[in-house]
Backbone as JSON Lines, residues from 0, in Angstrom:
{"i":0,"aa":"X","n":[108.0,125.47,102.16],"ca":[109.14,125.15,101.33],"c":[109.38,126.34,100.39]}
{"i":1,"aa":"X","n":[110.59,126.71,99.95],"ca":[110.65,128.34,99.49],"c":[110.6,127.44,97.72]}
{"i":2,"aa":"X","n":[110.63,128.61,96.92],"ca":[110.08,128.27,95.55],"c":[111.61,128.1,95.15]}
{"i":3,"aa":"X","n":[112.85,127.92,95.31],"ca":[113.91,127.1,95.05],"c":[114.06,125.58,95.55]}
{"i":4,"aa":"X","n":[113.03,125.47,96.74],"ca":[113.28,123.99,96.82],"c":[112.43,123.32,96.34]}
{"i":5,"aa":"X","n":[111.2,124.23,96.1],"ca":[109.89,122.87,95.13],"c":[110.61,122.78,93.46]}
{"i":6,"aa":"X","n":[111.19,124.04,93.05],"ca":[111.84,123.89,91.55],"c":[112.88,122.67,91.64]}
{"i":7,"aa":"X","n":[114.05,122.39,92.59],"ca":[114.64,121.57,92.4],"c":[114.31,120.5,92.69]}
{"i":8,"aa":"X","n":[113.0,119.95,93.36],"ca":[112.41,119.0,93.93],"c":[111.78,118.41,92.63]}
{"i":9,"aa":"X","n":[111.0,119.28,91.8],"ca":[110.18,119.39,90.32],"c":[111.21,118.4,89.83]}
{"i":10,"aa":"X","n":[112.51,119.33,89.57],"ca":[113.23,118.69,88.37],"c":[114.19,116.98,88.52]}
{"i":11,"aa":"X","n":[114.24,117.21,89.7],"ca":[114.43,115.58,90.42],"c":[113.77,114.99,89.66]}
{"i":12,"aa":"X","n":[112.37,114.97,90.75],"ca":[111.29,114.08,90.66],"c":[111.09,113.98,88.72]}
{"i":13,"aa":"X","n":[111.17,114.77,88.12],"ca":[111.33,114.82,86.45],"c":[111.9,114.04,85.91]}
{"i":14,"aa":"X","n":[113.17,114.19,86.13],"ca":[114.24,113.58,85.39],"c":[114.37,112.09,86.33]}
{"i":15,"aa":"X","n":[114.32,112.02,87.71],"ca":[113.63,110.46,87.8],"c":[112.11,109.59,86.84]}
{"i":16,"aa":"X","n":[111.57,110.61,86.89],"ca":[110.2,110.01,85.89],"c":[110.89,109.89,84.42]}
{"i":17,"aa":"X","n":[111.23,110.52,83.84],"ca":[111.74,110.59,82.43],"c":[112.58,108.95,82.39]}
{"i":18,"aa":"X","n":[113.73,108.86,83.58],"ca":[114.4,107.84,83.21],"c":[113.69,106.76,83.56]}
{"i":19,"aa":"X","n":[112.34,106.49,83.99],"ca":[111.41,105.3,84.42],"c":[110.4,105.04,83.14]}
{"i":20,"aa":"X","n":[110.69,106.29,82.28],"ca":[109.94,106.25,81.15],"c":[110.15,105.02,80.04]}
{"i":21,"aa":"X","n":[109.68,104.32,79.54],"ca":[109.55,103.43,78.67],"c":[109.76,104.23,77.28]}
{"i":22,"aa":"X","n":[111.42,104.06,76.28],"ca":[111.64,104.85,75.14],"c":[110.61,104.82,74.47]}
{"i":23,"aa":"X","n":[110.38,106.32,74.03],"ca":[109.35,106.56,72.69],"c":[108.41,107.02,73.76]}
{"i":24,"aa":"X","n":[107.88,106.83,74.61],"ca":[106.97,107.64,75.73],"c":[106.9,109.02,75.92]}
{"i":25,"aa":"X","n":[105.65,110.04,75.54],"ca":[105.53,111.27,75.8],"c":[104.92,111.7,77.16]}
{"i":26,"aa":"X","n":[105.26,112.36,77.79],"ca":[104.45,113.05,78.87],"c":[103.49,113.84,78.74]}
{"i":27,"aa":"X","n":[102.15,113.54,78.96],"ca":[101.42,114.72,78.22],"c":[100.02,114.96,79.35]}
{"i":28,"aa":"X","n":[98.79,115.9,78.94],"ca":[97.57,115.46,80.3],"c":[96.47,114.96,79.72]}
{"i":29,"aa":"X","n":[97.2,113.89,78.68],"ca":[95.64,113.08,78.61],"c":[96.33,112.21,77.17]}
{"i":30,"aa":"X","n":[96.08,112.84,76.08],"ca":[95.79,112.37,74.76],"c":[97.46,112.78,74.35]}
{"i":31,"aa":"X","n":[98.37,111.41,73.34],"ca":[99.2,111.15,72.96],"c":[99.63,112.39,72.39]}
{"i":32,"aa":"X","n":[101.04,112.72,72.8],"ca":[101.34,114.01,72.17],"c":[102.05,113.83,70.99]}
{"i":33,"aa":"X","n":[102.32,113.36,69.52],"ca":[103.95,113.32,69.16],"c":[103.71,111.75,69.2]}
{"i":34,"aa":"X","n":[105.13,110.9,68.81],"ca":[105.04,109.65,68.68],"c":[104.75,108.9,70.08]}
{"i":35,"aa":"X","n":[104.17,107.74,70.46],"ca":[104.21,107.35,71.57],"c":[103.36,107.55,72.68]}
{"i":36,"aa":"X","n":[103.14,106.46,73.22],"ca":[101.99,106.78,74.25],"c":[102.25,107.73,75.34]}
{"i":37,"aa":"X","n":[101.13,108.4,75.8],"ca":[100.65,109.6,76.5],"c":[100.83,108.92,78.19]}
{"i":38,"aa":"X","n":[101.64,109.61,79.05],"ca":[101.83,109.26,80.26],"c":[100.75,110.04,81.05]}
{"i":39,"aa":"X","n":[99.67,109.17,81.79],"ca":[99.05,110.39,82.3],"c":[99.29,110.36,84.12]}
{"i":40,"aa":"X","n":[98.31,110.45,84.68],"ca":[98.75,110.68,86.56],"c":[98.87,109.19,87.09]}
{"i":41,"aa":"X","n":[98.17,108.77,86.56],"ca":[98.43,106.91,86.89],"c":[99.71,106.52,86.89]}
{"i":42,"aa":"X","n":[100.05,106.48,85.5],"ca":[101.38,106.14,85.02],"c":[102.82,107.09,86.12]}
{"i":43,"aa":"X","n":[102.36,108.11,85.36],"ca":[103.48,108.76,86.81],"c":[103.7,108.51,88.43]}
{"i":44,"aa":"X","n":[102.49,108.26,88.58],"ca":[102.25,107.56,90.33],"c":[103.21,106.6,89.87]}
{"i":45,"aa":"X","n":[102.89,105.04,88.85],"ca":[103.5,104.18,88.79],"c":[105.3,104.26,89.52]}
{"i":46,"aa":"X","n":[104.82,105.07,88.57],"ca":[107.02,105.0,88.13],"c":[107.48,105.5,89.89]}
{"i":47,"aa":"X","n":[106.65,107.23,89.47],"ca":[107.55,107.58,91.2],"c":[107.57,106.22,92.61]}
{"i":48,"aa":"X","n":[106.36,105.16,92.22],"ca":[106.4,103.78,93.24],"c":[107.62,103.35,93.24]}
{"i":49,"aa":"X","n":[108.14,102.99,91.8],"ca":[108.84,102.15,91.6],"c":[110.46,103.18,91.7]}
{"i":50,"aa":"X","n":[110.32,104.21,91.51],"ca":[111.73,105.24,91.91],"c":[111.73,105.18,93.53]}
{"i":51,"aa":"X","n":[110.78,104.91,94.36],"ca":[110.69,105.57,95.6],"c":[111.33,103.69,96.38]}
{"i":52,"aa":"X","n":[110.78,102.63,95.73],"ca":[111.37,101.42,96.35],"c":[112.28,100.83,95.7]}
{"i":53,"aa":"X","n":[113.04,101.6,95.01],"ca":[114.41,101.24,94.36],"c":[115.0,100.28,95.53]}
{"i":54,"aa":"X","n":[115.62,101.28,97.06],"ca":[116.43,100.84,97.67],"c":[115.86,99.88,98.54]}
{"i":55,"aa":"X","n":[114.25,99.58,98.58],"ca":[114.23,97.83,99.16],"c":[114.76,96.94,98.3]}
{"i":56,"aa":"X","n":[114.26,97.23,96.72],"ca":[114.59,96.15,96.23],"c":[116.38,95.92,96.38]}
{"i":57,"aa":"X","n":[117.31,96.76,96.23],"ca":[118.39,96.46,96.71],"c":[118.74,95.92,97.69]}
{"i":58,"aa":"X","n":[118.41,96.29,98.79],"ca":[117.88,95.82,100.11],"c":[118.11,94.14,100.0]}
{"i":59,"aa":"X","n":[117.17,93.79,99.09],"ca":[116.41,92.28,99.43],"c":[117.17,91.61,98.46]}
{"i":60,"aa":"X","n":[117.53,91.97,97.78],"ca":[118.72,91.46,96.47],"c":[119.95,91.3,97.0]}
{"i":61,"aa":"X","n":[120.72,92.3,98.16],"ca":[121.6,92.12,98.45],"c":[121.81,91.03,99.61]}
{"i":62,"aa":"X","n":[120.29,90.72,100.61],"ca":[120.25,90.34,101.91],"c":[120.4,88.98,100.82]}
{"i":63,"aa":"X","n":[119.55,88.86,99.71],"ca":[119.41,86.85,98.76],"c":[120.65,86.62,98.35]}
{"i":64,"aa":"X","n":[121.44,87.33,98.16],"ca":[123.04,86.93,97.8],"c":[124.34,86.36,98.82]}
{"i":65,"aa":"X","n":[123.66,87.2,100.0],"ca":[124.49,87.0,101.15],"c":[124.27,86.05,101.72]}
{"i":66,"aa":"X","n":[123.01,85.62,101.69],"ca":[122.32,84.12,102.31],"c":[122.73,83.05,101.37]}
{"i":67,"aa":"X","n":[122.82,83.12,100.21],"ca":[123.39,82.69,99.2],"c":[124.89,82.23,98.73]}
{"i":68,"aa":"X","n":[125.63,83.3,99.18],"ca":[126.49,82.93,99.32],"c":[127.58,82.48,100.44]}
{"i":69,"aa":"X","n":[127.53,82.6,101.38],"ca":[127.3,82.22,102.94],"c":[127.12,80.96,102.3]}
{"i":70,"aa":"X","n":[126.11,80.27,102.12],"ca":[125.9,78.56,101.81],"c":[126.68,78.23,101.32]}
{"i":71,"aa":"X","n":[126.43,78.7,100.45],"ca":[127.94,78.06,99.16],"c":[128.97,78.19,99.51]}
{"i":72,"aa":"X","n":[129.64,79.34,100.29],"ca":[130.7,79.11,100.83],"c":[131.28,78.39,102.02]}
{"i":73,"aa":"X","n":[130.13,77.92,102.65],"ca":[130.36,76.85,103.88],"c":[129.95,75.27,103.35]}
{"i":74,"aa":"X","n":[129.28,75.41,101.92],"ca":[128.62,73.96,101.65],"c":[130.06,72.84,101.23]}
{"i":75,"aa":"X","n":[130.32,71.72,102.0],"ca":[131.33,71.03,101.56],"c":[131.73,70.59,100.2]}
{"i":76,"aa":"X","n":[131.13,70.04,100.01],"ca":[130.91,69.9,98.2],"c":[131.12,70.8,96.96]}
{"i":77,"aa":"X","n":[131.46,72.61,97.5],"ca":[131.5,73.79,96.22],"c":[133.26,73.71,96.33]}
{"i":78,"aa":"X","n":[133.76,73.46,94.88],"ca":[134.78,73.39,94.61],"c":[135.58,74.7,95.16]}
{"i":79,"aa":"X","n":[137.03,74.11,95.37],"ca":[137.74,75.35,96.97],"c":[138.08,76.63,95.75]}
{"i":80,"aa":"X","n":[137.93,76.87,94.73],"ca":[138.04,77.84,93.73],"c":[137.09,79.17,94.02]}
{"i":81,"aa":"X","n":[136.02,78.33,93.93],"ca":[134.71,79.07,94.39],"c":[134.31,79.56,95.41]}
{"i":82,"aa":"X","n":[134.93,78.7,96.51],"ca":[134.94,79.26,97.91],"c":[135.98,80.39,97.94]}
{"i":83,"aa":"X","n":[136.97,80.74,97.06],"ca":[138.16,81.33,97.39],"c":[137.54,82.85,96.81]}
{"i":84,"aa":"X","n":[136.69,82.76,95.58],"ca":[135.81,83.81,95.01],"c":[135.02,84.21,96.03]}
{"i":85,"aa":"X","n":[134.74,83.47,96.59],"ca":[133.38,83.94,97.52],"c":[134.07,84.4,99.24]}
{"i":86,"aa":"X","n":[135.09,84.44,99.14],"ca":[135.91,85.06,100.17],"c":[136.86,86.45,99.98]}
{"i":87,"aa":"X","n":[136.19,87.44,101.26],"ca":[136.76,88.53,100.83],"c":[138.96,88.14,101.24]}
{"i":88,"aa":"X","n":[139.06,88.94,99.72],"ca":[140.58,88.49,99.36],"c":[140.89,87.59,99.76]}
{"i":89,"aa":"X","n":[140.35,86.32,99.03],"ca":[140.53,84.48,98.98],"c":[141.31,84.42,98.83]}
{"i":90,"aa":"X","n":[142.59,85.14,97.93],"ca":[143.65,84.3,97.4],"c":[144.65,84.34,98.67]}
{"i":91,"aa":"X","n":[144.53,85.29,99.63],"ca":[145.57,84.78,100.8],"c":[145.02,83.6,101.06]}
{"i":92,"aa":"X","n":[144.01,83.01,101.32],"ca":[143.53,82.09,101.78],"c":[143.5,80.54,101.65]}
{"i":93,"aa":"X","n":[144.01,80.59,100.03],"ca":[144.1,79.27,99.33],"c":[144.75,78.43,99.64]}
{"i":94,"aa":"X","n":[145.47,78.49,99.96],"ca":[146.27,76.72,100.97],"c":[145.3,76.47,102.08]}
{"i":95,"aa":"X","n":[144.9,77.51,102.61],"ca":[143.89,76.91,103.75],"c":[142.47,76.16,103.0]}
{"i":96,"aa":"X","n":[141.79,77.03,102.04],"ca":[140.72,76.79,102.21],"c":[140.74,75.46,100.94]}
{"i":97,"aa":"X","n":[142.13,74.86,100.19],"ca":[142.04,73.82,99.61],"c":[142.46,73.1,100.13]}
{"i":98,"aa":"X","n":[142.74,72.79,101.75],"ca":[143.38,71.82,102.15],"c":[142.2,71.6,103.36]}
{"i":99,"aa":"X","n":[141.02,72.47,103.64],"ca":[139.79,71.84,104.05],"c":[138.66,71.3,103.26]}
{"i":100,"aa":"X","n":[138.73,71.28,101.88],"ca":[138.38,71.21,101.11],"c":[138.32,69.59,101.1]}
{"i":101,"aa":"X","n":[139.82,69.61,101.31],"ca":[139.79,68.29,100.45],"c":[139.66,67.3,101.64]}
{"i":102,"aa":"X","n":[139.52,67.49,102.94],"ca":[139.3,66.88,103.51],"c":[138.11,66.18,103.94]}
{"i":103,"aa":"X","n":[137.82,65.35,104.6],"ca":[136.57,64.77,105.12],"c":[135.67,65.37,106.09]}
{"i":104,"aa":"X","n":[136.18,66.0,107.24],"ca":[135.65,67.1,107.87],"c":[134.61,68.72,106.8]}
{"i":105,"aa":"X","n":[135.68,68.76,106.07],"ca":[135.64,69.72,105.44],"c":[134.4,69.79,104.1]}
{"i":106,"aa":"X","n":[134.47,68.15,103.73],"ca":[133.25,68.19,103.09],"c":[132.08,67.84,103.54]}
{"i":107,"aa":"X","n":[131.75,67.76,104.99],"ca":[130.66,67.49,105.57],"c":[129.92,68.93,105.92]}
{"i":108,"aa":"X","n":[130.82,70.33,105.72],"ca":[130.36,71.24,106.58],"c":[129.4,71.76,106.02]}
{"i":109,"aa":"X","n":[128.34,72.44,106.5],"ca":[127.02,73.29,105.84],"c":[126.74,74.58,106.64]}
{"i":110,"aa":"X","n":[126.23,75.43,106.02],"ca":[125.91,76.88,107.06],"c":[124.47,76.81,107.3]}
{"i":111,"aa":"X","n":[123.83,77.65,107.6],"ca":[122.65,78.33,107.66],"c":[122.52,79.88,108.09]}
{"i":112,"aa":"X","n":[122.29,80.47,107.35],"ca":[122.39,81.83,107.83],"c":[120.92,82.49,108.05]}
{"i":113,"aa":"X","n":[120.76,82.71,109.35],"ca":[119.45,82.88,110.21],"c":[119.22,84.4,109.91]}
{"i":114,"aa":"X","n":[119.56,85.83,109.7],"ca":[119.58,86.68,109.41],"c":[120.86,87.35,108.87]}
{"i":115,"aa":"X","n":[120.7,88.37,108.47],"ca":[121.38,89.89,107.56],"c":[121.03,90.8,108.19]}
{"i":116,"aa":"X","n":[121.64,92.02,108.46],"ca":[121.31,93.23,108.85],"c":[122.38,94.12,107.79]}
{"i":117,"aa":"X","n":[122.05,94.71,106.71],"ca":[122.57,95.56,106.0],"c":[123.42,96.93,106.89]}
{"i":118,"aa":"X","n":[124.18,96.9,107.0],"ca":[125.13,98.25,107.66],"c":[125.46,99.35,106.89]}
{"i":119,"aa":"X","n":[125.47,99.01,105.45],"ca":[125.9,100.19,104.3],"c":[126.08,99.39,103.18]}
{"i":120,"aa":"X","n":[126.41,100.01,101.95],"ca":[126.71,99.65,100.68],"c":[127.49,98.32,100.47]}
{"i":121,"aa":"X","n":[128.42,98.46,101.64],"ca":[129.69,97.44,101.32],"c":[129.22,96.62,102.65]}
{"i":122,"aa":"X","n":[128.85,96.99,103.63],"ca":[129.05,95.49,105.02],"c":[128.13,95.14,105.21]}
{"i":123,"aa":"X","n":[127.9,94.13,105.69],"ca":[126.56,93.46,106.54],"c":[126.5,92.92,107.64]}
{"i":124,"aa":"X","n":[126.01,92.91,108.68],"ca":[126.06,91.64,109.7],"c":[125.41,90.66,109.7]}
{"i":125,"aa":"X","n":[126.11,89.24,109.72],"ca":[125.28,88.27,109.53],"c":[125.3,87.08,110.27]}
{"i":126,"aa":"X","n":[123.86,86.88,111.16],"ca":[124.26,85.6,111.41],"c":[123.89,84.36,111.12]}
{"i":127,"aa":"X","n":[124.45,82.84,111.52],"ca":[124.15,81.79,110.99],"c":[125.06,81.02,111.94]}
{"i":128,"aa":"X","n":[124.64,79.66,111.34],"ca":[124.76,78.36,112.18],"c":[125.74,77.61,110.99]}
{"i":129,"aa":"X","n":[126.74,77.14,112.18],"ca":[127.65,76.1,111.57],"c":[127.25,74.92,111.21]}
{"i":130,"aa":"X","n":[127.21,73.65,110.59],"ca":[126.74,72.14,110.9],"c":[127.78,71.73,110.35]}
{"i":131,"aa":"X","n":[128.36,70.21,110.76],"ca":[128.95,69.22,110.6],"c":[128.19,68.17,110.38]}
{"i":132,"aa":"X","n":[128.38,67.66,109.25],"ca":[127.26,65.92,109.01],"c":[125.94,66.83,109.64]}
{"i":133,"aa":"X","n":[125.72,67.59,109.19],"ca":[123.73,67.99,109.39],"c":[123.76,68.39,110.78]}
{"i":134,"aa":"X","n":[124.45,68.32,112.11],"ca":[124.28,68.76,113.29],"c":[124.72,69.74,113.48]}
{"i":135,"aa":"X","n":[124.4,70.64,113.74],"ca":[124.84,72.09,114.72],"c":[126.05,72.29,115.54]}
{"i":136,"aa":"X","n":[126.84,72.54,115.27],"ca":[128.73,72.76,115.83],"c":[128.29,74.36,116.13]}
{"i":137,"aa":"X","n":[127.74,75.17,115.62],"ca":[128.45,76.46,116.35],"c":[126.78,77.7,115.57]}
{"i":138,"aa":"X","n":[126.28,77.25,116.49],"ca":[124.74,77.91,116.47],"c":[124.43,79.42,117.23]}
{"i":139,"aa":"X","n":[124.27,80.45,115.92],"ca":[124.22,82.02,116.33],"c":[125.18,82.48,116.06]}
{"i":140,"aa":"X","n":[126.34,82.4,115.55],"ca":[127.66,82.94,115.0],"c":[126.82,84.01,114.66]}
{"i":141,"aa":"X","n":[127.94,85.13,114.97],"ca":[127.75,86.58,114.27],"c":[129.27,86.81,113.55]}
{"i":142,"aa":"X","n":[128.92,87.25,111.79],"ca":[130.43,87.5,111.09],"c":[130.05,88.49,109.89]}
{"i":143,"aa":"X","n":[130.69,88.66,109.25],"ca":[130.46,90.31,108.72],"c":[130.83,89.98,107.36]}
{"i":144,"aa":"X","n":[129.51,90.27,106.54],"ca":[129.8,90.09,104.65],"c":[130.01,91.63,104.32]}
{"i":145,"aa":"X","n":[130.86,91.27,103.0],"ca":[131.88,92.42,102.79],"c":[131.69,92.58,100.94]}
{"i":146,"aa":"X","n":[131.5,93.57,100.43],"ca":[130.91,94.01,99.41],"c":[131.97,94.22,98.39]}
{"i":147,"aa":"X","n":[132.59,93.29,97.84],"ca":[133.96,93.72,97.25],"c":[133.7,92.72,95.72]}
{"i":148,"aa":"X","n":[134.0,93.46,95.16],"ca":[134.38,93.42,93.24],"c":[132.79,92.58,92.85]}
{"i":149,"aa":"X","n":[132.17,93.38,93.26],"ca":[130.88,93.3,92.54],"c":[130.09,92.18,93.16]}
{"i":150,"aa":"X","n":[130.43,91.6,94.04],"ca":[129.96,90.06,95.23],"c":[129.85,90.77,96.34]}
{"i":151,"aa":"X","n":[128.68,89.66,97.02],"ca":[129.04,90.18,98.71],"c":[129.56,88.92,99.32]}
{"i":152,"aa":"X","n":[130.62,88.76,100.15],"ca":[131.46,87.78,100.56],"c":[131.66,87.53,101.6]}
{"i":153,"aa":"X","n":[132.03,86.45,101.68],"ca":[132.74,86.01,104.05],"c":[133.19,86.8,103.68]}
{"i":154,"aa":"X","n":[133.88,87.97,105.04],"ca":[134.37,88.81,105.42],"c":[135.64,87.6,105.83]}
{"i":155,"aa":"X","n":[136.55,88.4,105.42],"ca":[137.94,87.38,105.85],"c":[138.3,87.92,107.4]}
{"i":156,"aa":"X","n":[137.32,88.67,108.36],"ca":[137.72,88.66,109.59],"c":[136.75,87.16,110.45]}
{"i":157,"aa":"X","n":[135.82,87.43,109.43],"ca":[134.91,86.53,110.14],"c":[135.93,84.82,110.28]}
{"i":158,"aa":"X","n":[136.2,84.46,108.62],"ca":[136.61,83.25,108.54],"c":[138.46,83.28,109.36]}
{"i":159,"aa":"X","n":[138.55,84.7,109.58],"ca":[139.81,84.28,110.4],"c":[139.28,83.9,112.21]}
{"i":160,"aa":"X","n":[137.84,84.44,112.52],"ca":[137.6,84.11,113.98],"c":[137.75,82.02,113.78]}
{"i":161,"aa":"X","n":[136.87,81.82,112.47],"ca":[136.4,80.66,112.71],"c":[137.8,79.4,113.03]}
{"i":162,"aa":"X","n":[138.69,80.5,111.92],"ca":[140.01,79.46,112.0],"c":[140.71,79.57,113.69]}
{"i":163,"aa":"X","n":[140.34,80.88,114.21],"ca":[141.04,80.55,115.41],"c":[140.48,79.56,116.19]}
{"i":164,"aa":"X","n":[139.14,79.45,115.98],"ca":[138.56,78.38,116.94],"c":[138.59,77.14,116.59]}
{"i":165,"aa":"X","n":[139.29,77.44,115.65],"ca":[139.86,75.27,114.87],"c":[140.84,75.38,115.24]}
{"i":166,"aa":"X","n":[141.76,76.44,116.06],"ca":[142.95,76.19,116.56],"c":[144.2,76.51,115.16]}
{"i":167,"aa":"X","n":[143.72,77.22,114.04],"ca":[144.51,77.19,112.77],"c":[145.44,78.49,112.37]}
{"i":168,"aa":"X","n":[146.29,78.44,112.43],"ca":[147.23,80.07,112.21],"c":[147.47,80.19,110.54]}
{"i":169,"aa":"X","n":[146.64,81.44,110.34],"ca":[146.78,81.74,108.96],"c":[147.72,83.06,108.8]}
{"i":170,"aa":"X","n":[148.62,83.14,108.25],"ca":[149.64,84.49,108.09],"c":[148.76,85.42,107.92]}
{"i":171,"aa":"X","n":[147.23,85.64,107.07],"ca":[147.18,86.47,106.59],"c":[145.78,87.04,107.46]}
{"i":172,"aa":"X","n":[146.0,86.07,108.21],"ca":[144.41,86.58,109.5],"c":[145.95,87.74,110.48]}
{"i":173,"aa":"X","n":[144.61,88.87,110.74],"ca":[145.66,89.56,111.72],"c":[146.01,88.78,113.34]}
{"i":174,"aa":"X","n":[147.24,89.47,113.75],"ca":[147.47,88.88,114.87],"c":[146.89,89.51,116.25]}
{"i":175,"aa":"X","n":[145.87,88.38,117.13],"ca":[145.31,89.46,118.21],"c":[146.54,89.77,119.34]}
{"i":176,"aa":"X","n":[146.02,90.99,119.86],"ca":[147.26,91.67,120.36],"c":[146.5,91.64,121.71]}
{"i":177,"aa":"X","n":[146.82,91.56,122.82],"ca":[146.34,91.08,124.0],"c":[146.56,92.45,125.4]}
């Protein structure tokens, strides 16, 4: 490695440790330098752990939200407001999704979402199982959560497949072209 890439590697790895630092914390090789406790090789291992698995924990935070919300957005019973939040760009959606809502079908339905596969920042693939009254209607669905205004959400392509297969024409699902 030439001595420009261990210097900028140094100052990374630095200024990642610095910001893992606990305020008032000195860096020093042993004994407290100045106000504040003395970081020694332990402590630094620590932190670079916890800099180096940043992106599982995102990872696993993002996969508990999506499973999360997936439920809630298929659970009959979550008011159609919430479902409309939890749908990427709900508000085309709102005559539909308050008029299954309020129905009897509509409040029986439940998901289960059997896996996540993270694709990038914003998409996911995900699949899961439909139920009606607790039984299984549509087991292994694959549909795509979508990373928009700070939520991860049904992908409004997914909930436009589901409406085609209820037989339901929504203006704002695209039209398949054959």
């Amino acid at each position: 490695m030439t001595t420009i890439r261990r210097t900028a590697r140094r100052r990374m790895l630095a200024a990642a440790l610095v910001a893992a630092l606990p305020s008032g914390a000195v860096i020093g090789a042993g004994a407290a330098i100045g106000a504040g406790a003395a970081i020694g090789p332990a402590s630094v291992a620590g932190a670079a752990a916890r800099i180096h698995h940043a992106p599982k924990s995102w990872a696993a935070e993002s996969t508990a939200q999506i499973k999360a919300n997936w439920r809630t957005f298929f659970a009959g019973p979550t008011p159609a407001a919430r479902k409309i939040a939890l749908l990427e760009d709900g508000a085309k959606f709102s005559a539909i999704i308050r008029g299954q809502s309020s129905s009897a079908l509509g409040r029986s339905t439940s998901a289960a979402v059997t896996s996540v596969r993270l694709v990038n920042h914003t998409t996911a693939v995900v699949r899961y199982t439909i139920s009606l009254a607790r039984k299984p209607v549509l087991a292994g669905a694959t549909g795509t959560a979508v990373y928009q205004a700070r939520t991860w959400k049904v992908g409004d392509v997914s909930f436009c497949k589901l409406l085609a297969l209820e037989q339901v024409k929504a203006p704002a699902c695209p039209v398949a072209r054959g």
